[in-house]
N, C-alpha and C positions, 0 to 999 in steps of 0.2 A: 263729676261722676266718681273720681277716687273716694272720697269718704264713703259714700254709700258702699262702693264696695267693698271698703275696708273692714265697713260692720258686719255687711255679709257674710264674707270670707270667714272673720272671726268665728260668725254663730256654728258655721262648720266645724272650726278648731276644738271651740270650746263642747260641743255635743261631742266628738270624739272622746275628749277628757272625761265628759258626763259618763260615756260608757263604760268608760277603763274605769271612774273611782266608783261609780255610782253614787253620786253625789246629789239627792233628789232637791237639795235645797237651790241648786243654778237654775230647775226650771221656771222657779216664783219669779226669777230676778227679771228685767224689759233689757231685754238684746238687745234693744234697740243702741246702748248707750254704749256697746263694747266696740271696741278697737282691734285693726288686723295689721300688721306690717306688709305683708308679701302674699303673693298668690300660691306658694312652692306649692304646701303641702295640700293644698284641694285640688290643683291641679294634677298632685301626682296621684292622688286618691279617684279623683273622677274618670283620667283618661290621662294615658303616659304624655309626659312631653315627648314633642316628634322634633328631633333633630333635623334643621337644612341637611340635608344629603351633600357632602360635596362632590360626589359624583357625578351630579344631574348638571345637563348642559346649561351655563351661566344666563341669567336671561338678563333682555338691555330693556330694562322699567324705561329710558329712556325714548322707547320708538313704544311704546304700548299705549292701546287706548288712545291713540289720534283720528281712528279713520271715521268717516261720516255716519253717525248712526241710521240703522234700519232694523227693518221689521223681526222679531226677534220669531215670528210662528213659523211653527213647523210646515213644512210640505207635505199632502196630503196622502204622499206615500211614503214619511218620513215613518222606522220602525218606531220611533219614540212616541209617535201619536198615542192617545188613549180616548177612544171613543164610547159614546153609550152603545149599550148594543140594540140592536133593531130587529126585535122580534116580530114574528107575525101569527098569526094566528090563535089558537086557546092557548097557548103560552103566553103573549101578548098581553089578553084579556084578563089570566090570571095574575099577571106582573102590574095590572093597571088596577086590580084590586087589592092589588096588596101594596099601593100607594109607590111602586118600584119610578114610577115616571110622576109623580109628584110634583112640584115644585121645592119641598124641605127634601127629598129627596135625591135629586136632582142638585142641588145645591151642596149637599153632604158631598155626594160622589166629587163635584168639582172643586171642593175647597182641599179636599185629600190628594186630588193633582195637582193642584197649583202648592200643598206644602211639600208635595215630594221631590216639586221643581228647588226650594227653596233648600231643603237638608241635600239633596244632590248638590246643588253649589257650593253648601257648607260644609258638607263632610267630608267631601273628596280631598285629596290631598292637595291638589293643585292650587288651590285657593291659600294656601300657606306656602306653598313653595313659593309662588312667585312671589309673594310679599310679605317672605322671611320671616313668618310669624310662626311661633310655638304651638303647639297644638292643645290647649289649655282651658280649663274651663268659663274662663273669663274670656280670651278670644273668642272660642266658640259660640259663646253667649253674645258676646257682642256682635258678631260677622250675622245672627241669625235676626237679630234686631236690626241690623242694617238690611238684611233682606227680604226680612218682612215688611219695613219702611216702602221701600222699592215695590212690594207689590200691592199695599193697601194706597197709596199713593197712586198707580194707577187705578186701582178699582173706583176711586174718588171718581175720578173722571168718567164711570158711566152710571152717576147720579146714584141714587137709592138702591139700584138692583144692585150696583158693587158695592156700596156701603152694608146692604145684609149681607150679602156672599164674605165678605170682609170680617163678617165678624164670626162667621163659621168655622176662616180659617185661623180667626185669633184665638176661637177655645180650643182646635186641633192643636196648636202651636202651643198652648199652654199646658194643654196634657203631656204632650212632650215633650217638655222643658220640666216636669214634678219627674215622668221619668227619669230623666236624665239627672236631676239633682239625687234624687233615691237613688240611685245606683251607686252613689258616693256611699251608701249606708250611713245617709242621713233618715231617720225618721219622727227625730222626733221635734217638734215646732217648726215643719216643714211649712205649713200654713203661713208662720211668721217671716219665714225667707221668701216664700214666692209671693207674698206683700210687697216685699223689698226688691224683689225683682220688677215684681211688675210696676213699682215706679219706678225705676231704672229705665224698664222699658218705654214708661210713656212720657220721660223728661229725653229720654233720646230722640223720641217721634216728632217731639215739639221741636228739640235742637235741629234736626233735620230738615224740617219743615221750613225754618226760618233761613239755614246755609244752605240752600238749593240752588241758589240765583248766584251768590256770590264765591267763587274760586276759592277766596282766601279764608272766608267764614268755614264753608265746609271742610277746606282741609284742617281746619284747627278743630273743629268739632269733631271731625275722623282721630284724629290724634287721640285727643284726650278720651273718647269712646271705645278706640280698638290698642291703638299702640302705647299711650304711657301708661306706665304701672307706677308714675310718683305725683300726677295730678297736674302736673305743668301743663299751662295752658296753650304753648306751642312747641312743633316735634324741635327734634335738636339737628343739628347739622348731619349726625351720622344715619341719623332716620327719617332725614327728609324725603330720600328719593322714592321709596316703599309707601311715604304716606302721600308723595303726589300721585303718584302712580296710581293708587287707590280711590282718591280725589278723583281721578280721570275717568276710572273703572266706571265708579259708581252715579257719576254726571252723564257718562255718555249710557249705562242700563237707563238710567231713568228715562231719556232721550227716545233709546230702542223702545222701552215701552209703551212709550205714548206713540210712535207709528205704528206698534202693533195692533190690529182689528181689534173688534168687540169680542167676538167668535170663539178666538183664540184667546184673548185674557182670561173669560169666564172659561170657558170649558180646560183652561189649563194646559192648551195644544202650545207654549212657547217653550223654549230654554234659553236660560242666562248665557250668555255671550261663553263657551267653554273655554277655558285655563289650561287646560293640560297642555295644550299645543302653543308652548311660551315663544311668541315674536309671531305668530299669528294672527293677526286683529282680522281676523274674520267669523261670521257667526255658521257654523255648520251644518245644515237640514236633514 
């Protein structure tokens, strides 16, 4: 994964320069062939790095993510639900002509909660807190890849209806990932990055796929995916405990999810196991 994102990173470097010289002759040339050292400055462009707080109560990665997975759906008086709403009458009638309760319809509504389940885990801070990761565009990117993995992974499992709903929420997820890159005031061969992205993304989904079963495989694939910025294929002694931890995180969601109902996966009624509450391994309704 580091090469890839090296050239990435780069094409940001280098369109920033484009801008300052105005040098229209960089656009003929194939990014594809250019080189990045580091993440600093797209990270510092896209969204600040977020310092660990040392203020915030220490967490022990050590007791986390052990307890027995379950059902991650909400309760049916939890305020986090998001329901359709149930009209009746010529309201109803004019809602079902104007294709409101649809099936493409229907499916839009549910793909836009299940990605709000997915950036609510990603963007909260808690998700970096406890596994002392920088707030950065390339973790960002990676944590949301990781949890998109996690949810089209279980759509699989209810055949064809979550295979389409699945890919509803991969064009939601892609529109908001060009967002997110434009905000860096990239615009120009933005097409050419989210190329590049999007095999990032689908060489992660395959990696994924294949270290699900195995402890040792996924955590080496989490490594190289979220945590090393020099391409080493296993984490190092001082950032072992963060990437088991995260190992654990993300074996026991998969877990949760597959006891979660039908009901609740498609209509988007679950949440990710919450972070905030570090030494809590419990999931909240």
């Amino acid at each position: 994964m580091s090469p890839r994102w090296s050239r990435f990173l780069s094409h940001i470097n280098r369109v920033s320069n484009l801008q300052r010289n105005n040098n229209s002759e960089f656009v003929k040339r194939d990014v594809s062939v250019l080189s990045f050292r580091n993440y600093a400055k797209v990270a510092a462009v896209v969204e600040p790095n977020v310092k660990f707080d040392t203020h915030k109560p220490e967490v022990n990665l050590n007791k986390m993510f052990w307890s027995k997975p379950c059902s991650l759906a909400l309760a049916t008086d939890s305020p986090y639900r998001i329901d359709d709403p149930q009209y009746e009458g010529m309201k109803r009638f004019i809602l079902k002509l104007m294709l409101f309760y649809s099936k493409q319809s229907q499916f839009i509504r549910w793909a836009n909660v299940l990605y709000r389940r997915v950036i609510h885990q990603v963007d909260g801070p808690a998700i970096y807190d406890v596994f002392s990761l920088e707030k950065t565009f390339k973790t960002t990117f990676s944590l949301l890849v990781l949890h998109m993995w996690l949810c089209l992974r279980r759509l699989k499992e209810e055949g064809n209806e979550g295979v389409e709903l699945g890919q509803y929420i991969y064009e939601i997820y892609n529109h908001d990932l060009e967002l997110r890159v434009s905000k860096a005031g990239v615009n120009l061969l933005l097409t050419k990055w989210m190329k590049e992205l999007e095999r990032i993304f689908y060489g992660n989904i395959v990696a994924y796929d294949a270290a699900i079963g195995k402890q040792d495989d996924m955590q080496n694939v989490i490594w190289r995916n979220v945590f090393s910025d020099d391409g080493t294929s296993k984490p190092s002694e001082a950032a072992l405990l963060p990437v088991q931890a995260m190992t654990r995180y993300i074996r026991r969601e998969a877990s949760c999810l597959s006891l979660t109902d039908k009901e609740a996966i498609l209509s988007g009624n679950f949440m990710f196991t919450p972070l905030e509450s570090t030494g809590v391994d419990t999931v909240k309704k």
